[in-house]
C-alpha positions as CSV (number, residue, x, y, z in Angstrom):
1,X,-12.8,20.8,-14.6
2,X,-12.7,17.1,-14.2
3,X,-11.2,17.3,-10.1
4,X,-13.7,20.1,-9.5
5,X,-16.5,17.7,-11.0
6,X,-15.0,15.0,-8.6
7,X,-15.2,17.1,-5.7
8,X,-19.1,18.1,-6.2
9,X,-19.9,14.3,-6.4
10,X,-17.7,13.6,-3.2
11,X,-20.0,16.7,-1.5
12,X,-23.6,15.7,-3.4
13,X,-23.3,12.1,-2.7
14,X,-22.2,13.2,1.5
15,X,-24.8,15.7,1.4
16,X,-27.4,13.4,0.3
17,X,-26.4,10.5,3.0
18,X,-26.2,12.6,5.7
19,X,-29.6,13.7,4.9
20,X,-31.3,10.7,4.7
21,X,-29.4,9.7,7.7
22,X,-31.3,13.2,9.9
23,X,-34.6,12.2,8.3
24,X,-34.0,8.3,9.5
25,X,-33.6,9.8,13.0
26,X,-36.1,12.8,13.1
27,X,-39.2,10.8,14.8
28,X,-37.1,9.5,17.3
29,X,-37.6,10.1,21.0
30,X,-34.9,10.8,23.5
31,X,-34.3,7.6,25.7
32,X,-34.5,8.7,29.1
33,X,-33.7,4.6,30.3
34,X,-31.7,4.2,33.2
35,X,-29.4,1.6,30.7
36,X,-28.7,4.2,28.3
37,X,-28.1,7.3,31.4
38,X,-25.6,4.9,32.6
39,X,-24.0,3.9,29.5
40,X,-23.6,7.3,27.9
41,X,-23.2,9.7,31.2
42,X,-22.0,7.5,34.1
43,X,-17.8,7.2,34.1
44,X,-17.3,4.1,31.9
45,X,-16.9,0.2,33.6
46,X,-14.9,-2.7,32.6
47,X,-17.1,-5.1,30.1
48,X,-15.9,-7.8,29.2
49,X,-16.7,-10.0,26.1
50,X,-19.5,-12.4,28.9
51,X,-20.9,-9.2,29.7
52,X,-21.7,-8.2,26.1
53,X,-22.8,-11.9,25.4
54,X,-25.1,-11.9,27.9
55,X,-27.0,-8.9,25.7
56,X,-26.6,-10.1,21.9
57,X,-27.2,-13.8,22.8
58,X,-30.4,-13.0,23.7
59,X,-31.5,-10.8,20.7
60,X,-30.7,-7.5,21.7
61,X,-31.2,-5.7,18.7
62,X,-30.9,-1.7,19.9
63,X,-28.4,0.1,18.1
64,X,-26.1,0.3,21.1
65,X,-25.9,-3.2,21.2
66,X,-24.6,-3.5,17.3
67,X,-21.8,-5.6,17.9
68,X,-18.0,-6.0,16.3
69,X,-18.6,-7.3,12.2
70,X,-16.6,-10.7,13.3
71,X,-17.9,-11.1,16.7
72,X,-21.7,-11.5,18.1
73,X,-20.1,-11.4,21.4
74,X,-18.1,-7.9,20.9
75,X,-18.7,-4.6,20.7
76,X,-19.0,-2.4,17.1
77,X,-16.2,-0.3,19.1
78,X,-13.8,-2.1,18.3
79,X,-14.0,-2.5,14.3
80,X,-11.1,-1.5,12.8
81,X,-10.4,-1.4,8.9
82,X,-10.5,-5.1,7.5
83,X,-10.2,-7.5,10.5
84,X,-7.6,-5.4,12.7
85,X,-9.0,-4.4,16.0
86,X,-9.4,-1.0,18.4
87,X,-10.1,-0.6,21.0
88,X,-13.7,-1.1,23.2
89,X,-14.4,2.4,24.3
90,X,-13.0,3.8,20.6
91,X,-15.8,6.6,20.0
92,X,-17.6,6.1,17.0
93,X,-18.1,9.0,14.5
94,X,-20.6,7.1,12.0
95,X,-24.2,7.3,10.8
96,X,-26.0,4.1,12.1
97,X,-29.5,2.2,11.6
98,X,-30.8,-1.2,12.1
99,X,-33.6,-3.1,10.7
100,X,-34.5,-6.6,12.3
101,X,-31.4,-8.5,12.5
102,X,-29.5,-6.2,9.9
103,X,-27.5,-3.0,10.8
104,X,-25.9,-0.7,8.4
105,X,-23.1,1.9,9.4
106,X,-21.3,4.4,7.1
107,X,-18.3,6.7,7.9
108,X,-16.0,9.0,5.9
109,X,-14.0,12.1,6.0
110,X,-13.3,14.8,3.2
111,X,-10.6,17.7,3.7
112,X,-11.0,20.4,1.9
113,X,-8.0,22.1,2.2
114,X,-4.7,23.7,1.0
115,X,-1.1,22.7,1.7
116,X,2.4,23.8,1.5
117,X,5.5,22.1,2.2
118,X,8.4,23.9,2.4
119,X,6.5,27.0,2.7
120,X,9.8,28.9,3.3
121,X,11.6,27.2,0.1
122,X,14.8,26.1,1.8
123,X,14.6,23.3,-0.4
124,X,13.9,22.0,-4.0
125,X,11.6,19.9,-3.1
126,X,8.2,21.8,-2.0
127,X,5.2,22.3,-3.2
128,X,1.9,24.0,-2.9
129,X,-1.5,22.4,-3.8
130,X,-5.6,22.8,-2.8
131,X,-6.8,19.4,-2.8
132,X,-9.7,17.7,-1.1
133,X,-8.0,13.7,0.8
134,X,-11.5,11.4,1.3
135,X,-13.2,8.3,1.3
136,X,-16.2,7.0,2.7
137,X,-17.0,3.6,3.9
138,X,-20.5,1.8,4.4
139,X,-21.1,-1.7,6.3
140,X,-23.9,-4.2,6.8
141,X,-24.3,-6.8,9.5
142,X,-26.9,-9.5,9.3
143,X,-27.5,-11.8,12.2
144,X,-27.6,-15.3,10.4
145,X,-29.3,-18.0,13.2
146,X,-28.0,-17.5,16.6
147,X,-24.4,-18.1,16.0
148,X,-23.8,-16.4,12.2
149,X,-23.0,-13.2,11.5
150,X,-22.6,-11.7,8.0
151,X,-20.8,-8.5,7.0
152,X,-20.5,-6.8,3.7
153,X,-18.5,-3.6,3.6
154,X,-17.7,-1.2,1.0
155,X,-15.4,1.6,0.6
156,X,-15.1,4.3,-1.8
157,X,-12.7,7.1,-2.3
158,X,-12.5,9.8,-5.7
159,X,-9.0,10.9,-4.1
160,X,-7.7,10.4,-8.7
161,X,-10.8,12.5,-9.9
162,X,-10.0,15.3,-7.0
163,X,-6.2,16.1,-7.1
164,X,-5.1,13.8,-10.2
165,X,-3.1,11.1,-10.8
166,X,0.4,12.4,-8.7
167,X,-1.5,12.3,-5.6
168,X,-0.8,15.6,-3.3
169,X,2.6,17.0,-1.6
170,X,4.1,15.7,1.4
171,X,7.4,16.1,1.6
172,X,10.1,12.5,2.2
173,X,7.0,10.4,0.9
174,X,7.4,8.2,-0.8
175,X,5.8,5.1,-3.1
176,X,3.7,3.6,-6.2
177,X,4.5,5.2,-9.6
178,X,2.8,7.9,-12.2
179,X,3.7,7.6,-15.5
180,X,5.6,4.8,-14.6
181,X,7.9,7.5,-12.9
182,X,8.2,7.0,-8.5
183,X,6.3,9.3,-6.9
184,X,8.1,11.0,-4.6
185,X,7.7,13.5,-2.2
186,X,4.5,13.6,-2.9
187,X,1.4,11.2,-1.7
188,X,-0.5,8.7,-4.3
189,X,-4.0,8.9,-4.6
190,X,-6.5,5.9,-3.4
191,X,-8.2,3.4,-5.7
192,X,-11.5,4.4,-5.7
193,X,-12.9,0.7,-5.0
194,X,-11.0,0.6,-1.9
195,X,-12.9,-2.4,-0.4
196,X,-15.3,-4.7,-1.7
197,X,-15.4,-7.4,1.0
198,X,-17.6,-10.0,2.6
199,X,-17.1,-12.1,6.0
200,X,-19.1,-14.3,7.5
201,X,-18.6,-15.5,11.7
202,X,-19.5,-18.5,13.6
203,X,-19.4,-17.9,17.0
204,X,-18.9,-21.0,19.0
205,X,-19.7,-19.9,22.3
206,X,-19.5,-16.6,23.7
207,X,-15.8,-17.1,24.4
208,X,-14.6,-18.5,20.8
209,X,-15.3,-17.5,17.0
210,X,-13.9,-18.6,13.5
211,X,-14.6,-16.4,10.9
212,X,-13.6,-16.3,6.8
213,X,-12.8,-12.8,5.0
214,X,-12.8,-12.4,1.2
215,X,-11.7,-8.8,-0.3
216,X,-11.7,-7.6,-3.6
217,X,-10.2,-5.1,-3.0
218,X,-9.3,-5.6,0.9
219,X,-6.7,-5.9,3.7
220,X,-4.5,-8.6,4.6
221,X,-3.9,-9.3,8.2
222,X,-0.9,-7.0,8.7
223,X,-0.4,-4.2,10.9
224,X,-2.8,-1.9,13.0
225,X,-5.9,-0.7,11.5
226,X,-5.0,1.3,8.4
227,X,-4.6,5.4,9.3
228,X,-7.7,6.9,8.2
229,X,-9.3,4.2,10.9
230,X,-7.7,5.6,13.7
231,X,-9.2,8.1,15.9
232,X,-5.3,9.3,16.8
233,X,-5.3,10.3,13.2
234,X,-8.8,11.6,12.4
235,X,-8.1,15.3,12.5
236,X,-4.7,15.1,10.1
237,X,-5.6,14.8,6.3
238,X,-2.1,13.2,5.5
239,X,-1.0,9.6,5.0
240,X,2.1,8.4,7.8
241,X,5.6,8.7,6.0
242,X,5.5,5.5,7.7
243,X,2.8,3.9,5.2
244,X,4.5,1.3,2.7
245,X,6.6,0.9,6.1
246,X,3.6,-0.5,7.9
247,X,-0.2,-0.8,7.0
248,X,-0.4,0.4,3.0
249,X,-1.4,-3.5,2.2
250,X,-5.1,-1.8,3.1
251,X,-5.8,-2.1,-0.6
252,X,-4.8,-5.5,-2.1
253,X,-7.1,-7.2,-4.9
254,X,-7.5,-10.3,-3.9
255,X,-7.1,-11.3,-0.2
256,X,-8.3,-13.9,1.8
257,X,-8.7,-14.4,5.9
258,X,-9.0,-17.0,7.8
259,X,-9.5,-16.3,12.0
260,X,-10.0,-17.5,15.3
261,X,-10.7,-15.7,18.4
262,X,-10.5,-17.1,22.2
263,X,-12.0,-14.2,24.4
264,X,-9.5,-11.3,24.0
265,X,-7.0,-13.1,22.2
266,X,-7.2,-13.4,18.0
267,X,-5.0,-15.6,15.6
268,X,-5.5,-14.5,11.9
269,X,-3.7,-15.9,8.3
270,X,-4.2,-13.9,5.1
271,X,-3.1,-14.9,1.5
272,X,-2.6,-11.8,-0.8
273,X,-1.6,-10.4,-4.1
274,X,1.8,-8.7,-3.3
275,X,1.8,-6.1,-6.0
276,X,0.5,-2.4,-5.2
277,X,-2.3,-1.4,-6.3
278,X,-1.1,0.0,-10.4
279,X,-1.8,3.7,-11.7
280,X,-5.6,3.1,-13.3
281,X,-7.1,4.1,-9.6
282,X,-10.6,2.9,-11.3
283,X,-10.0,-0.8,-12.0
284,X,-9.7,-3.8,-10.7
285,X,-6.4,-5.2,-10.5
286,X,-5.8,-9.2,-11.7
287,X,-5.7,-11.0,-8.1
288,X,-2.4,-13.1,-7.6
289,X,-2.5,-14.8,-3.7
290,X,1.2,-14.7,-4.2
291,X,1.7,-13.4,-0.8
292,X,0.6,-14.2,2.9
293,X,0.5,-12.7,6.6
294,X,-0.1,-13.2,10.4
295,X,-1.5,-11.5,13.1
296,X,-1.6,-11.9,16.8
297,X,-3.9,-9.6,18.3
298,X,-4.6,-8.8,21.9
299,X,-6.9,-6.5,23.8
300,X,-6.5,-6.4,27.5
301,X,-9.0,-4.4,28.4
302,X,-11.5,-1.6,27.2
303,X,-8.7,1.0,26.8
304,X,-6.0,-1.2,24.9
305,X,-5.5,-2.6,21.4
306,X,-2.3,-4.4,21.1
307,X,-0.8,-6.4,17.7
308,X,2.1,-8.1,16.6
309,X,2.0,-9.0,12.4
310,X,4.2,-10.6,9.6
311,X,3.6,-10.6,5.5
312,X,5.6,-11.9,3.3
313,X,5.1,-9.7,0.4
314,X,5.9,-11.0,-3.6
315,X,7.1,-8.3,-5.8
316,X,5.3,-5.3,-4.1
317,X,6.5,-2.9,-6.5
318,X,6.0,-2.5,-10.4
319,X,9.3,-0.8,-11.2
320,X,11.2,-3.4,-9.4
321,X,9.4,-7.1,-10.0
322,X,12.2,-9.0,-8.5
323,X,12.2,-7.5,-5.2
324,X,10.2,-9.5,-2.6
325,X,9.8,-7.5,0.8
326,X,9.1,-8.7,4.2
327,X,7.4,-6.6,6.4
328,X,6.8,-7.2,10.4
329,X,4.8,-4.4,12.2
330,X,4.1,-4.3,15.9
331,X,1.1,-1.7,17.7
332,X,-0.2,-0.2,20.6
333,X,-3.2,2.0,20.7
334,X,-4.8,3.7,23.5
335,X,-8.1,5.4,23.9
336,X,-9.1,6.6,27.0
337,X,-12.3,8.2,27.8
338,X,-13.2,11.1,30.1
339,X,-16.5,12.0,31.9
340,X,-18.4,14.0,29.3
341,X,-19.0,12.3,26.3
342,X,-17.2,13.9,23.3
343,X,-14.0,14.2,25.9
344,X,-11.2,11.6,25.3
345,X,-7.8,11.1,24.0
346,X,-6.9,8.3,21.5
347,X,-3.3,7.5,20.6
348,X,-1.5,4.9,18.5
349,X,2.4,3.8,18.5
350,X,3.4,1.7,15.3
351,X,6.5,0.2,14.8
352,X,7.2,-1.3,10.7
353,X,10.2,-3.0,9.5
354,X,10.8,-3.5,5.4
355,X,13.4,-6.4,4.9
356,X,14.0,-6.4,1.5
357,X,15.2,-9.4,-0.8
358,X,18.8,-7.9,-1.2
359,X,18.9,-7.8,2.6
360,X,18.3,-4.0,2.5
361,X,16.4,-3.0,6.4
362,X,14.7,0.1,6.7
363,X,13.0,0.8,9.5
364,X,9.9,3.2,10.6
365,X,7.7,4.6,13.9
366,X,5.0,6.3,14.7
367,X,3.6,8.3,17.4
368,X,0.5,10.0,17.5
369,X,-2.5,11.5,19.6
370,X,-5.7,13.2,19.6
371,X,-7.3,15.2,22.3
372,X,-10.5,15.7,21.4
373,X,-12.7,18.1,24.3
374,X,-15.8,18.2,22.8
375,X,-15.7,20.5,19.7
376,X,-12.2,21.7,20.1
377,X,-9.4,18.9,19.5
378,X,-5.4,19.2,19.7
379,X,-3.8,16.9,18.2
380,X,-0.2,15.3,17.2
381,X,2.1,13.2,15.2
382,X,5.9,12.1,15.6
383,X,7.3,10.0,12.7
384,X,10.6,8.5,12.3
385,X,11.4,6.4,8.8
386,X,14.9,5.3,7.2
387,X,14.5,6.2,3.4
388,X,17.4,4.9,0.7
389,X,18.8,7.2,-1.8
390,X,16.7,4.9,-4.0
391,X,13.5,5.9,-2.5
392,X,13.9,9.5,-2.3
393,X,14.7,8.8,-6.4
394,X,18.5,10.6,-5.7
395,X,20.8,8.0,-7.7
396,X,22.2,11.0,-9.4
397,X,22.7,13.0,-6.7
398,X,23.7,11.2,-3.7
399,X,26.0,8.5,-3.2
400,X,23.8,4.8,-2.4
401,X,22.8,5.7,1.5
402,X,19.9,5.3,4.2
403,X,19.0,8.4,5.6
404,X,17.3,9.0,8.5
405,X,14.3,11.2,8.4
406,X,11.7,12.8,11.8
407,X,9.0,14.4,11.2
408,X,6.9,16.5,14.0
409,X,3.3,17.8,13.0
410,X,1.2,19.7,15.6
411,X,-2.4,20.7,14.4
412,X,-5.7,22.2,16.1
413,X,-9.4,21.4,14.6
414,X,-12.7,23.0,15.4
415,X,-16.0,22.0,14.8
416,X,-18.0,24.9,13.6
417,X,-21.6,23.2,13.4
418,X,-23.3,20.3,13.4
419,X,-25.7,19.7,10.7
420,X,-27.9,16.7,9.9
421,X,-25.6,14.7,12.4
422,X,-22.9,16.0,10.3
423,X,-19.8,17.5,11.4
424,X,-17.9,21.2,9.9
425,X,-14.5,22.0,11.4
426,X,-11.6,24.0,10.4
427,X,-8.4,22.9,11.0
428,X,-4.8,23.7,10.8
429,X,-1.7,22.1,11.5
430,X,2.2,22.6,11.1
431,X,5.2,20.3,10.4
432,X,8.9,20.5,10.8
433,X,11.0,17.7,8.9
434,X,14.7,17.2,10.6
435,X,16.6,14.7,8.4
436,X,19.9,13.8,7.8
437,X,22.3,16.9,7.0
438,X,23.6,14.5,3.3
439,X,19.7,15.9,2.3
440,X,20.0,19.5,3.7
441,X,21.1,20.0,0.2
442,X,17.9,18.5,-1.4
443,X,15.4,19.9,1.0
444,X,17.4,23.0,3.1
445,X,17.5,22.3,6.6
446,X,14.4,21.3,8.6
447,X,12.0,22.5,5.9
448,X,8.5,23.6,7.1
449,X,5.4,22.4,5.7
450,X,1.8,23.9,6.8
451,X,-1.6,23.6,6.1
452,X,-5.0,24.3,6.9
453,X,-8.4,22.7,5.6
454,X,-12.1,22.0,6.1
455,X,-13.1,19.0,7.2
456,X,-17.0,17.2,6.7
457,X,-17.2,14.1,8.8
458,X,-20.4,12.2,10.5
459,X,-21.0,13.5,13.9
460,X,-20.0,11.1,16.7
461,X,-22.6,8.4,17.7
462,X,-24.2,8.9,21.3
């Protein structure tokens, strides 16, 4: 009774945004101006942070011309999660409004779905569950002078009051505990206060910017934008097997950024709290700054995001307080743009290395893509992650071991209607696991896990 309580205030609070959001926009006209014809039907053109300048330094306030929440001279495109860039053409699937020199923005996906792994019980491992994965994310902007920009951003997931405490299935994950047991094989759920942050940007010129980041919770600057940020992931509900590999610092209480940008080019330092988020997904953790990061990151042009990122992480984990981990993550994503708006494909490769304190290396990488062709997307995910005997919690199993572990998904997702600027699909997608044949044992050979789901997102901005 308590998840199915969860689930109608995920779906009443949604329902309630998203209607506020078609009222907000009922009056308005269509804009027939040759500048929005060119920028929303005309085959895209190379803009370059000047170009963008030219507009918001002059008090531009349209809603197209909302710009990046730690740049006045770059586009809202390219906002990832905490301070991590996309890329400039990224589409943007959010509910948007300005006032004056203020603009708000909220975004959010809920699955409703059901999922098997192992479906065909070659294994011990498998499991079967209808859960709903979401969060929903709301942002503010305030112009401060001609040079300040302010953003406040809040995100919000009820992933504990939905499917409980041990998260959902998904086979070879692992990380955090229930219990004080490891979960394994299965996913945790998200703290519900899953950013409270504030920023605030000085833009030199239109070239340069220095900007501060406080989150409570919030992200660290390490790795690419966290998974539920990325277009190349928006259609699959479930986490990378890569996660604690490569961006699951995405909620840490207590963080704190410091960065500098020179046209394309950003420099960022973070200091942390090292330890995971514990099991009371409600509170607020005790804030450490025990732990810092850096990030290079480099767009070269509209199409490319491109990062290179180092933590040094205290005592990540609860069940082991004298293991320090150090994790170095490199990215590429690409989103490329067709003629017809609603047509593109986005894609991500993410490389994470965990170099543990006893000189233990485990490696991880990800590959994935989304076709999206108006309301019919294809989409993919290829994942490869060393996991210990320690991880997969097999001590009394399997002699001490890395094992090597692929994953392939393939899904499909079509939207069904669009209501109040609000998205229905249906979805369904497939995934064979190939590990090492030491786990065949465990899990069977290549074990199949499938699922399919209903997913409520904002409609994509035009």
């Amino acid at each position: 009774m308590k998840r199915l309580t969860g689930l109608l205030a995920v779906l009443t609070i949604w329902a309630g945004v998203a209607q506020a959001q078609h009222e907000h926009h009922m009056p308005a006209k269509k804009d027939t101006t040759p500048a929005k014809r060119h920028e929303h039907h005309m085959p895209e053109q190379k803009d370059t942070a000047a170009d963008h300048s030219a507009h918001q330094m002059h008090g531009d306030h349209s809603m197209h011309n909302m710009t990046s929440a730690y740049s006045l001279n770059l586009p809202m495109n390219r906002n990832g999660s905490g301070t991590s860039w996309l890329t400039d053409n990224t589409p943007m699937y959010m509910y948007m409004a300005q006032r004056g020199n203020t603009s708000f923005m909220l975004h959010g996906n809920i699955f409703l779905r059901y999922t098997s792994t192992d479906f065909t019980a070659k294994g011990s491992r498998g499991d079967t569950k209808f859960d709903a994965p979401n969060w929903l994310m709301g942002m503010m902007n305030h112009r401060v002078g001609k040079r300040g920009l302010l953003n406040a951003t809040v995100m919000l997931s009820f992933d504990r009051a939905v499917m409980g405490g041990a998260g959902y299935p998904l086979l070879f994950q692992s990380g955090e505990t229930w219990q004080g047991q490891p979960l394994v094989d299965r996913q945790h759920p998200h703290d519900m206060f899953a950013a409270l942050s504030v920023g605030y940007t000085h833009a030199i010129n239109k070239d340069m910017d220095v900007y501060a980041y406080i989150g409570y919770p919030g992200e660290p600057a390490i790795s690419a934008p966290a998974f539920m940020h990325r277009v190349s992931a928006m259609n699959n509900p479930d986490a990378p097997l890569g996660h604690h590999w490569q961006d699951a610092t995405h909620i840490t209480f207590g963080v704190g950024t410091l960065g500098f940008r020179y046209k394309q080019v950003k420099a960022e330092f973070s200091s942390f709290t090292g330890r995971e988020p514990d099991e009371d997904r409600y509170n607020f953790d005790k804030p450490l700054f025990d732990s810092y990061a850096y990030r290079v990151s480099y767009n070269p042009s509209r199409q490319w995001a491109l990062q290179f990122s180092q933590a040094f992480v205290h005592s990540p984990e609860a069940l082991e307080p004298e293991e320090n981990v150090t994790r170095t993550t490199a990215s590429a994503i690409h989103t490329a743009q067709f003629r017809q708006p609603g047509n593109f494909i986005a894609s991500a490769a993410v490389w994470g290395l965990n170099s543990k304190s006893d000189n233990h290396r485990e490696h991880s990488f990800l590959l994935e893509s989304n076709l999206q062709l108006q309301k019919n997307a294809v989409y993919g995910r290829y994942e490869f992650v060393e996991k210990s005997t320690h991880e997969l919690h097999l001590e009394d199993q399997l002699p001490h071991a890395k094992f090597n572990v692929h994953a392939f998904t393939v899904g499909y997702a079509r939207t069904l209607a669009t209501i109040w600027k609000t998205n229905l699909s249906i979805g369904a997608q497939g995934t064979i696991n190939v590990e090492d044949q030491a786990l065949y044992s465990i899990y069977g050979k290549n074990p199949l896990s499938a699922q399919v789901y209903l997913r409520i997102n904002p409609a994509l901005h035009r």
